[in-house]
C-alpha positions in Angstrom: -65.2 -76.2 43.7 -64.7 -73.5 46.0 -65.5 -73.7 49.9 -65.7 -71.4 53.0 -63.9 -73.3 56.5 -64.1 -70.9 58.7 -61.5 -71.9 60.9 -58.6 -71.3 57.9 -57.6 -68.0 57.3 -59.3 -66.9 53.9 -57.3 -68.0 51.1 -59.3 -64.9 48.8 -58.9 -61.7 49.4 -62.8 -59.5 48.5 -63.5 -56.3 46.8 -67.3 -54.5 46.5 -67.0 -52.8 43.3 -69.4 -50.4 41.7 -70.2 -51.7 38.2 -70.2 -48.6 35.4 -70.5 -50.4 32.3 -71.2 -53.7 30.7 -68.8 -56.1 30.9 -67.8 -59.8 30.6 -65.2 -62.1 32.2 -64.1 -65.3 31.8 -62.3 -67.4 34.7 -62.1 -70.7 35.6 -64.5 -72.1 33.3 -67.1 -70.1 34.1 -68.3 -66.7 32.0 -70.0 -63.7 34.4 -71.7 -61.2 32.5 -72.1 -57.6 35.0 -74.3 -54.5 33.9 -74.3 -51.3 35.0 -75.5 -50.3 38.4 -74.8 -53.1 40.2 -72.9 -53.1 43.2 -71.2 -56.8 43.2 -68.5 -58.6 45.8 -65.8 -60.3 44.0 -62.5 -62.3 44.2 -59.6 -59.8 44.1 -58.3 -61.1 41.1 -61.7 -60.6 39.2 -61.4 -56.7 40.8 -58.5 -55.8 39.0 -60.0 -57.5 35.9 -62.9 -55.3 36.1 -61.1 -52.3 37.1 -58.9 -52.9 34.5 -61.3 -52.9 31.9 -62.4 -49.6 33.5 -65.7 -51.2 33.9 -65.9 -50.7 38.0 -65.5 -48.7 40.5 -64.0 -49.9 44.5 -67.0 -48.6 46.5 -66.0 -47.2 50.1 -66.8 -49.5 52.5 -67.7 -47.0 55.1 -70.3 -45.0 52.8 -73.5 -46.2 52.3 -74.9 -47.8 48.8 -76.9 -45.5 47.2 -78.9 -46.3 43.8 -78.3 -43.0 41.2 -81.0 -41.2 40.2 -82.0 -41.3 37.0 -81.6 -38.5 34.7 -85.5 -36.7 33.9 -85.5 -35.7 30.2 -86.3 -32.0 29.6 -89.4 -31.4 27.4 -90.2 -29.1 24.9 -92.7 -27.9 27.3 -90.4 -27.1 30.2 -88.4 -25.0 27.8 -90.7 -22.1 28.7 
């Protein structure tokens, strides 16, 4: 089991990564399952995994998090 001392230097470095497609990975016993359009903090090692897999994204810490819009379907209607 994993714990956070603050007073030792982190022993894991982070990455925020910008899921883009389904994905699943298996460390350590334990099986995580990510979907689109999530915006997740993982273990650097779990980052390369997932980018990788081309499954992510790094997100710039500096920009804001910003959900996309979803596309609008065109009807028949608009056509006009």
């Amino acid at each position: 089991m994993l714990s956070f001392d603050p007073g030792h230097p982190a022993r894991f470095n982070f990455m925020q990564l910008r899921i883009t497609r389904p994905a699943v990975v298996a460390d350590g016993g334990t099986t995580r399952q990510f979907m689109p359009g999530l915006v997740v903090t993982v273990a650097e090692a779990t980052a390369a995994r997932l980018l990788r897999l081309q499954a992510a994204v790094a997100v710039d810490a500096d920009s804001p998090i910003e959900p996309e819009t979803p596309r609008r379907r065109r009807r028949s209607a608009d056509a006009g």
